[in-house]
C-alpha positions in Angstrom: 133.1 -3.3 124.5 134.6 -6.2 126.1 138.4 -7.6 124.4 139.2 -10.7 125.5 142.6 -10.1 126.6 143.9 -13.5 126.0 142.8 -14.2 122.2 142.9 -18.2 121.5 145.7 -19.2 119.4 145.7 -21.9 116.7 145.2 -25.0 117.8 147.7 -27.2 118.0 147.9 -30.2 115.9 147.2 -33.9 117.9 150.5 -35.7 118.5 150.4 -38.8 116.7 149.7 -40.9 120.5 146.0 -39.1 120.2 145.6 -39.6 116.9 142.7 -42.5 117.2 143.0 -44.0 114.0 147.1 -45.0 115.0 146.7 -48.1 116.9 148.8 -49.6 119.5 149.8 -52.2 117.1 150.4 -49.6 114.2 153.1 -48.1 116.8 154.6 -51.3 117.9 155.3 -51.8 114.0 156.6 -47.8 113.3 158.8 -48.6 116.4 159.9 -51.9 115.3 160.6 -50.2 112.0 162.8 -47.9 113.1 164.8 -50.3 115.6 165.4 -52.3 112.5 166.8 -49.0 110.1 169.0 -48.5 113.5 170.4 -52.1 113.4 171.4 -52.0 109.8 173.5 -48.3 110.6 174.8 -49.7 113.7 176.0 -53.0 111.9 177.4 -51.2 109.1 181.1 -50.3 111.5 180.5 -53.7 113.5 180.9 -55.2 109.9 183.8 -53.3 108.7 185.5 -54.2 112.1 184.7 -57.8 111.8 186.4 -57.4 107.8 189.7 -55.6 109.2 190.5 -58.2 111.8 189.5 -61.3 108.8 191.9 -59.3 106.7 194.6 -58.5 109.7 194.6 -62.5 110.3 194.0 -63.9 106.7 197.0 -61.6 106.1 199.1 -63.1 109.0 198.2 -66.1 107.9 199.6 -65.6 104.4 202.6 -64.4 105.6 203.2 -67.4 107.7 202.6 -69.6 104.4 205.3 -67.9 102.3 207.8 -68.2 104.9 207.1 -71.6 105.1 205.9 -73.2 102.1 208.6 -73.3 98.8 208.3 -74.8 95.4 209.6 -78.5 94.5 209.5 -80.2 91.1 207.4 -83.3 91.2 207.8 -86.1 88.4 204.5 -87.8 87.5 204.6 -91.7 87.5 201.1 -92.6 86.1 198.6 -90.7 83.9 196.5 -88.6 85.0 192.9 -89.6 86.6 189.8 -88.4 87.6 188.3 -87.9 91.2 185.2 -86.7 92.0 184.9 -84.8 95.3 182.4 -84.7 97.9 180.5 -81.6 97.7 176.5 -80.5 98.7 175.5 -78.6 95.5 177.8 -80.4 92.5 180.3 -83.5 91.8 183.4 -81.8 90.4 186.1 -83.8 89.1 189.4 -83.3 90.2 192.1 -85.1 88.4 195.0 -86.0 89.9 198.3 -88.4 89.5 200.8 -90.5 91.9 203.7 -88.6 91.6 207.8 -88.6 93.3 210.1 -85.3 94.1 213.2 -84.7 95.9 213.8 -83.2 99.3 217.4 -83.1 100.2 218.6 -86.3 100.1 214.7 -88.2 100.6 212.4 -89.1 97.6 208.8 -87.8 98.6 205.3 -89.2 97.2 201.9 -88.2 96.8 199.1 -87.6 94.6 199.2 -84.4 93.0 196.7 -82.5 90.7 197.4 -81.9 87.6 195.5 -81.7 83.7 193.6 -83.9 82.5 195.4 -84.4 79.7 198.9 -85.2 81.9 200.6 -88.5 80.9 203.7 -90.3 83.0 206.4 -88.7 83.5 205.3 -85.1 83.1 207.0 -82.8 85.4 204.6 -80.3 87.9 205.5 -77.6 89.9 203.9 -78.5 93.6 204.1 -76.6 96.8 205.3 -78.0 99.9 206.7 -77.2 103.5 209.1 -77.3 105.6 209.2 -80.9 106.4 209.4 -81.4 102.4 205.5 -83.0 102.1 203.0 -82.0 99.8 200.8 -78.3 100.9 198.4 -76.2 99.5 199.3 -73.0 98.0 200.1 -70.1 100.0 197.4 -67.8 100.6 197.6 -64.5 98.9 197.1 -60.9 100.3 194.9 -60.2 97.5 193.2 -63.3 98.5 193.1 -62.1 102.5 191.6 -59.1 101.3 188.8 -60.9 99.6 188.3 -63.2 102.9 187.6 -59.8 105.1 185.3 -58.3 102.8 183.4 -61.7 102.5 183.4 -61.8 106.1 182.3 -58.2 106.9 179.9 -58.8 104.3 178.3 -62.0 105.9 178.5 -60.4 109.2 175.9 -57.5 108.2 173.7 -59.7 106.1 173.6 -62.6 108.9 172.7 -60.1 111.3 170.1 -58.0 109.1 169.0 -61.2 107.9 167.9 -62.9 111.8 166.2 -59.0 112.0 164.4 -59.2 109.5 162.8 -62.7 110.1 161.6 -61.0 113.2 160.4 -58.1 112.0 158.7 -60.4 109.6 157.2 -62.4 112.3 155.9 -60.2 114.4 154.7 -58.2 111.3 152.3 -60.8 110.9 151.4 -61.3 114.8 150.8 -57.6 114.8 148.0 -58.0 111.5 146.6 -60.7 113.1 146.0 -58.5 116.4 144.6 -55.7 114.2 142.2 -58.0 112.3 140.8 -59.1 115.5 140.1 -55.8 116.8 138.5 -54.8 113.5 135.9 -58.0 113.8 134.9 -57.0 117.3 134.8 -53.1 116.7 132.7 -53.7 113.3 130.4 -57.1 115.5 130.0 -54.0 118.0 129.2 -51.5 115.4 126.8 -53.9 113.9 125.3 -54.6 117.4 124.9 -51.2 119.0 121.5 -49.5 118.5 122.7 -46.0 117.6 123.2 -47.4 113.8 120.1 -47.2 113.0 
């Protein structure tokens, strides 16, 4: 009795390239898929980066401020009154008052805010620098710290965010391709003889 010698083995699964129900538009979109899982790990240290160096300079920055900025006392010389500042989404009101302070042996003026409620004469502590005129308070680490995580943060989503739209877009060139082919495999379907 004959034995084949070489007995068939199980056969081996088709890889997903032969598998004829997996489309060339189906693996444009797995691919596409994947290069956009791969662009949000590879954004995550990019955006942690981008953070450090916002804090590193926000930091620097405050730094810089405190050694340069100091307090003054300023005396108010009207009531207070109400701005309202230019913004896109809201009008807030910012109330502010025409005050005086001293710097060495100069008098300084400016507008300054204060409360609402602030009558003439009221005294407000007001930063200024070196040259004596009215500044902004001095950023704060805590505040530098917030500026780099905000940054990182945009970074990542700014990014994900333009690969996503075109993931998106060609999402819906790729359907659009695949409902095509459907009409003309199902017209042909329709059409052939072998049907019936």
């Amino acid at each position: 009795m004959w034995i084949n010698s070489h007995p068939r083995g199980p056969r081996k699964h088709s890889s997903r390239r032969d598998n004829p129900l997996l489309r060339r538009s189906d693996r444009i979109e797995r691919r596409l898929t994947i290069v956009l899982v791969l662009l949000a790990f590879v954004m995550l240290p990019l955006a942690v980066v981008a953070g450090a160096r916002t804090i590193d300079s926000q930091t620097d920055l405050a730094q810089q401020q405190a050694a340069q900025y100091s307090t003054a006392t300023a005396t108010t010389l009207a009531a207070a009154s109400s701005v309202s500042a230019t913004s896109q989404f809201a009008t807030p009101v910012v109330y502010t008052a025409p005050a005086e302070w001293a710097w060495g042996a100069d008098v300084r003026q400016g507008n300054i805010a204060v409360d609402p409620a602030t009558s003439s004469g009221t005294h407000e502590q007001i930063w200024v620098d070196t040259d004596g005129n009215l500044a902004t308070k001095p950023m704060s680490p805590g505040s530098a710290r917030v500026a780099g995580v905000t940054a990182g943060l945009f970074t990542w989503f700014a990014v994900m965010t333009i690969g996503s739209s075109g993931f998106a877009i060609s999402r819906t060139l790729l359907n659009r391709a695949r409902y095509a082919q459907w009409d003309r495999e199902i017209r042909q379907f329709l059409d052939s003889p072998t049907r019936h």
